[in-house]
N, CA, C and O atoms as CSV, one atom per row, in Angstrom:
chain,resi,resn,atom,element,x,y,z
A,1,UNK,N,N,116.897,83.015,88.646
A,1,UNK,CA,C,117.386,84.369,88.476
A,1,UNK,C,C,118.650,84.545,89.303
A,1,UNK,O,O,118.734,83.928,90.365
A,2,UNK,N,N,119.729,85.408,88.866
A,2,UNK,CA,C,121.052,85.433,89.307
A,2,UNK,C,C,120.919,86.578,89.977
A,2,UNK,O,O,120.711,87.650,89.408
A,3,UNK,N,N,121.018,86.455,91.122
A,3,UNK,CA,C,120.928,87.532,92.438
A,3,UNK,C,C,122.219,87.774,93.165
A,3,UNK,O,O,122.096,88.428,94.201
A,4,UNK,N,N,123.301,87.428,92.877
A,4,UNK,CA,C,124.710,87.511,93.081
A,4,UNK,C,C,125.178,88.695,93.024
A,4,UNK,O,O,126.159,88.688,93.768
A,5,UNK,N,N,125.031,89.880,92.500
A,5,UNK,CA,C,124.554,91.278,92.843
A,5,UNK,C,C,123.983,92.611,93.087
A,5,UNK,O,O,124.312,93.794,93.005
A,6,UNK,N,N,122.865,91.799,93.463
A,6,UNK,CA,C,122.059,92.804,94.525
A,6,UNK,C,C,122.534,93.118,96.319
A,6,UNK,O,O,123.441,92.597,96.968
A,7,UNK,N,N,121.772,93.900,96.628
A,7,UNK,CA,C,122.440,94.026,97.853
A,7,UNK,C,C,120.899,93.131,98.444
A,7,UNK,O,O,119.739,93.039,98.043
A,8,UNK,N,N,121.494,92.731,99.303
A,8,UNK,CA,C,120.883,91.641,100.309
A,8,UNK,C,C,120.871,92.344,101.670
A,8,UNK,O,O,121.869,92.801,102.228
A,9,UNK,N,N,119.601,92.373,102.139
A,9,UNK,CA,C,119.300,93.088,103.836
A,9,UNK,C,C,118.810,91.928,105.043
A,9,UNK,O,O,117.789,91.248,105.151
A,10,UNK,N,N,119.625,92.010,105.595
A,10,UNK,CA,C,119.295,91.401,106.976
A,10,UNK,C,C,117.961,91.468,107.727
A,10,UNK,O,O,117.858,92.694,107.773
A,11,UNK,N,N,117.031,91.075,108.254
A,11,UNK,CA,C,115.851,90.785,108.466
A,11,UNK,C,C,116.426,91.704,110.286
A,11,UNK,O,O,117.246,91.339,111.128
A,12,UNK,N,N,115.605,92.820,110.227
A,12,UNK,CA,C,115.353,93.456,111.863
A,12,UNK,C,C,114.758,92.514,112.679
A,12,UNK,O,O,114.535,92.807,113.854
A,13,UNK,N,N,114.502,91.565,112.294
A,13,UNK,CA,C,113.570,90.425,113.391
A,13,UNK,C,C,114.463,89.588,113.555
A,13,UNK,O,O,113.981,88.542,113.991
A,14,UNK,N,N,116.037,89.523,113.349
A,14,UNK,CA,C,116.881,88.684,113.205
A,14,UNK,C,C,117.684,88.476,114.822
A,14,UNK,O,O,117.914,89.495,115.474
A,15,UNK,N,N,118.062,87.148,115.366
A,15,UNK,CA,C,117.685,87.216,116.039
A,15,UNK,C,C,119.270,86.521,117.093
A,15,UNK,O,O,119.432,85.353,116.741
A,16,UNK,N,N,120.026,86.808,117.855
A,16,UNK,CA,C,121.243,85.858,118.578
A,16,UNK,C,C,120.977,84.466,117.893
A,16,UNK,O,O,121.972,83.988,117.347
A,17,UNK,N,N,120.016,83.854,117.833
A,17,UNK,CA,C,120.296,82.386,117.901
A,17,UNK,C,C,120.284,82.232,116.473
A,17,UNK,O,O,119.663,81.269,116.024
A,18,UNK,N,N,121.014,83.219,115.480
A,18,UNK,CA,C,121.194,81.952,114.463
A,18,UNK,C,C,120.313,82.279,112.993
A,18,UNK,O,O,120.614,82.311,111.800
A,19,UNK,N,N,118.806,82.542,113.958
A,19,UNK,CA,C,117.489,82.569,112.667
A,19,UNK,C,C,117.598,83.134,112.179
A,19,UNK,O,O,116.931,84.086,112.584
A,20,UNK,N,N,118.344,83.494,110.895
A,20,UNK,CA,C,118.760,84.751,109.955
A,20,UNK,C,C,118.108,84.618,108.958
A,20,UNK,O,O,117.983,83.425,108.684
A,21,UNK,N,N,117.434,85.530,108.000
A,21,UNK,CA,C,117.648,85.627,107.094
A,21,UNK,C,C,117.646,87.173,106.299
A,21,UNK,O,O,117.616,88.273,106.850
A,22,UNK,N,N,117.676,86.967,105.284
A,22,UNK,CA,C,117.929,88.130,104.337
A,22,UNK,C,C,117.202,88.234,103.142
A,22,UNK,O,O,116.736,87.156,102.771
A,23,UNK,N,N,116.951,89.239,102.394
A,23,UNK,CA,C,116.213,89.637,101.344
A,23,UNK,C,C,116.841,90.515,100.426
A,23,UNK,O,O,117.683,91.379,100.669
A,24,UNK,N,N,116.319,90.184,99.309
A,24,UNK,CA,C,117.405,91.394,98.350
A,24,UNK,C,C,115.603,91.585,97.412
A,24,UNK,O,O,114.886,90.638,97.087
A,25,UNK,N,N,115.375,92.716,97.241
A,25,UNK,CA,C,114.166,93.465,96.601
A,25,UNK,C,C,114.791,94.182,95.490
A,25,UNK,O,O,115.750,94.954,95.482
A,26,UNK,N,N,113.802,93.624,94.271
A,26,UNK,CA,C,114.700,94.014,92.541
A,26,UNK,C,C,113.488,94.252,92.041
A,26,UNK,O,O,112.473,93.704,92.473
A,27,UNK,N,N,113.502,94.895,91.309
A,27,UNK,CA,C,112.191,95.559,90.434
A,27,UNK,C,C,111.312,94.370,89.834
A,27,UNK,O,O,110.249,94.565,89.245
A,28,UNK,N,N,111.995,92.863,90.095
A,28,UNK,CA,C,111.047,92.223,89.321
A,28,UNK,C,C,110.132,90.651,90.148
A,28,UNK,O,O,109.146,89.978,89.847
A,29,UNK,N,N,111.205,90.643,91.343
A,29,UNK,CA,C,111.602,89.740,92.032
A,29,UNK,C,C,111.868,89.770,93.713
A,29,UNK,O,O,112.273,90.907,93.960
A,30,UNK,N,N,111.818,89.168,94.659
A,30,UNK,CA,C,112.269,89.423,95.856
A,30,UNK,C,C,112.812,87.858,95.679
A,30,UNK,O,O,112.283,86.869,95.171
A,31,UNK,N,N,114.321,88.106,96.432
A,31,UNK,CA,C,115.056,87.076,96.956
A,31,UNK,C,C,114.771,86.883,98.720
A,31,UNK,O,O,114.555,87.831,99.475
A,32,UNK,N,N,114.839,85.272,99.183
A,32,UNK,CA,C,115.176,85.616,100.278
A,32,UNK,C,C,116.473,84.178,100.284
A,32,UNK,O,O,116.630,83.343,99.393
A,33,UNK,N,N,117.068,84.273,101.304
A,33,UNK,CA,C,118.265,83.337,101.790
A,33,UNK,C,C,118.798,83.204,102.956
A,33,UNK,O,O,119.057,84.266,103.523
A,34,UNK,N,N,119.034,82.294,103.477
A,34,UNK,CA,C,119.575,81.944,105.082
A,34,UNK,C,C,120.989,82.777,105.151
A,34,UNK,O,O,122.024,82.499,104.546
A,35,UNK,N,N,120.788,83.725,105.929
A,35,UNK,CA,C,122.431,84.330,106.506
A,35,UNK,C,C,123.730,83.492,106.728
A,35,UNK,O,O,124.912,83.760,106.517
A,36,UNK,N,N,123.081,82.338,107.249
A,36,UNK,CA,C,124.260,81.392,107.815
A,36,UNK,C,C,125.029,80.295,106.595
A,36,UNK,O,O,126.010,79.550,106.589
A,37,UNK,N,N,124.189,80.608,105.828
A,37,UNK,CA,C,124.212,79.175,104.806
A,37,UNK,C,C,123.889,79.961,103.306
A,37,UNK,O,O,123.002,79.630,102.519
A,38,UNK,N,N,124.926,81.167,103.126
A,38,UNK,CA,C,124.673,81.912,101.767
A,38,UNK,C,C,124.587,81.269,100.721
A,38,UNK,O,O,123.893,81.574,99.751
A,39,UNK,N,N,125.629,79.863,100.889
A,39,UNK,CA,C,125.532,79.135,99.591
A,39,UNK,C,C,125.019,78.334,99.348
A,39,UNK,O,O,125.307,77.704,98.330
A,40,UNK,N,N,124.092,77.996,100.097
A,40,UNK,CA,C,122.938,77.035,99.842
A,40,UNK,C,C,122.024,77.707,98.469
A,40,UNK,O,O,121.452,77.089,97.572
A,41,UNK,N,N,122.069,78.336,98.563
A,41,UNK,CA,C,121.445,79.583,97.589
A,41,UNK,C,C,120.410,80.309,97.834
A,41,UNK,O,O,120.633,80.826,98.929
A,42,UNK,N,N,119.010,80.784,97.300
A,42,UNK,CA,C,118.066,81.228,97.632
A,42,UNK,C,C,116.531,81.138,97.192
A,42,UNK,O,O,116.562,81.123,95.961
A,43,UNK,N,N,115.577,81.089,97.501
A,43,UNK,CA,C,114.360,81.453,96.728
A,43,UNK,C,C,113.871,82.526,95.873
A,43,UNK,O,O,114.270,83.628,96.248
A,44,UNK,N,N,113.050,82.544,94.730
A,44,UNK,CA,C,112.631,83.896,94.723
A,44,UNK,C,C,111.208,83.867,94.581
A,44,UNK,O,O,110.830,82.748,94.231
A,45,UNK,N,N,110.216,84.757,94.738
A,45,UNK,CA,C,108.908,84.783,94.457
A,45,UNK,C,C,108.506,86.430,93.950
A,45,UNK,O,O,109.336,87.328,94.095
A,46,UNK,N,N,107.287,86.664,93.410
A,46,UNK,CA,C,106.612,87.729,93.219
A,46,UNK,C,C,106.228,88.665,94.419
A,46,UNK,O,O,106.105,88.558,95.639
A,47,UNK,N,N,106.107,89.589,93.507
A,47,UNK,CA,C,105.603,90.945,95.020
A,47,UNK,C,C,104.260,90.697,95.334
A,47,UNK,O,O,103.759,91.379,96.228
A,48,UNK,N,N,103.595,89.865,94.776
A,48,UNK,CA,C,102.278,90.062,95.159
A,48,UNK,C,C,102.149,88.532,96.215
A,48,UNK,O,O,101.242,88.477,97.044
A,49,UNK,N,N,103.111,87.406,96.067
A,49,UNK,CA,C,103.218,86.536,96.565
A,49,UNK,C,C,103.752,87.318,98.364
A,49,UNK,O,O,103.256,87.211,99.485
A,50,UNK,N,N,105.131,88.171,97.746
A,50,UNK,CA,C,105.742,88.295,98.981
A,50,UNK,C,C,104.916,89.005,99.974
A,50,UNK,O,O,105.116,88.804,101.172
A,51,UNK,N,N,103.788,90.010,99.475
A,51,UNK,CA,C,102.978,91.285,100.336
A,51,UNK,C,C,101.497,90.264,100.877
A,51,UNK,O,O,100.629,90.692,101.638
A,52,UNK,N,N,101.515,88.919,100.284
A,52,UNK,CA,C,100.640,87.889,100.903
A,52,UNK,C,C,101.486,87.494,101.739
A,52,UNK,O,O,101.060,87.767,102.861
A,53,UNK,N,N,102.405,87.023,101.783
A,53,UNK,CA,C,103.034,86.461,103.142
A,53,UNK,C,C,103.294,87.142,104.315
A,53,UNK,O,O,102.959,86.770,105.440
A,54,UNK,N,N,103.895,88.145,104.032
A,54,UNK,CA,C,104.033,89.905,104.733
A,54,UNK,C,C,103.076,89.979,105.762
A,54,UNK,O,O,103.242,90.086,106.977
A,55,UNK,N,N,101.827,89.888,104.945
A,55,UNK,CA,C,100.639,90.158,105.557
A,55,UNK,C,C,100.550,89.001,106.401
A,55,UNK,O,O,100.932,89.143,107.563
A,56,UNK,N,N,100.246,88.216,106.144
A,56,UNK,CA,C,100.353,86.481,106.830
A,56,UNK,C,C,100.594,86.839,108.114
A,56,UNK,O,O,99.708,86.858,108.967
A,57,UNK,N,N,101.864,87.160,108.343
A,57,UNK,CA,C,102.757,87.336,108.782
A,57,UNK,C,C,102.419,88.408,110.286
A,57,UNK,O,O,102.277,88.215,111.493
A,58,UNK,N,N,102.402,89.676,109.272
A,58,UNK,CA,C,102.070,90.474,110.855
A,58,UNK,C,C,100.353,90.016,110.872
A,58,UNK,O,O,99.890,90.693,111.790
A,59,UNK,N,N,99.534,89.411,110.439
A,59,UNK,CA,C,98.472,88.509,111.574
A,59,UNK,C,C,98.475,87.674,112.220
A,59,UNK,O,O,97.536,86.951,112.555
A,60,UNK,N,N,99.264,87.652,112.425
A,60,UNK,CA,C,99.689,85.993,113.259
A,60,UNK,C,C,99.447,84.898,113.011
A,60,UNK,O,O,99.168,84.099,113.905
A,61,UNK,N,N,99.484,84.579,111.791
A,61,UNK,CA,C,99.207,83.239,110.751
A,61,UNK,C,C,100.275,82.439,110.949
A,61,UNK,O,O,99.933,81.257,110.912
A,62,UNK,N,N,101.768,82.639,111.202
A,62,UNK,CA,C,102.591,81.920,111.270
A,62,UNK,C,C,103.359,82.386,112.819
A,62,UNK,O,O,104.582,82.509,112.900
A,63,UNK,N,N,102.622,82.565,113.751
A,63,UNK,CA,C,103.224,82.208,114.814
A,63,UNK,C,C,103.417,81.007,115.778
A,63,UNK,O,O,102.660,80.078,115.493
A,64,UNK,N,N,104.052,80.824,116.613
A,64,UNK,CA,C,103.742,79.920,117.436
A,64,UNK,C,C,103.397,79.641,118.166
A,64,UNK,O,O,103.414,78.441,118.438
């Protein structure tokens, strides 16, 4: 899917060193992509994929 214009948001958890990324949210789709490295390109997945990870996420499933 061609995500080349949507608007793309910077991640509030983003951080001095670098760890960027960004998300662009479309009625059908969520993009995400490295800030530093736009043209590498991006992923996309489902909302029901992304609100599983989300969740993941603030439980501390992927911390360190």
């Amino acid at each position: 899917m061609d995500l080349h214009d949507v608007k793309w948001r910077k991640s509030s958890r983003s951080n001095s060193g670098g760890n960027c990324v960004e998300v662009a949210i479309t009625p059908t789709v969520i993009g995400v992509r490295d800030t530093k490295d736009r043209a590498a390109g991006h992923f996309t997945t489902d909302r029901t994929r992304w609100n599983d990870f989300l969740t993941a996420i603030k439980s501390g499933r992927y911390s360190r």
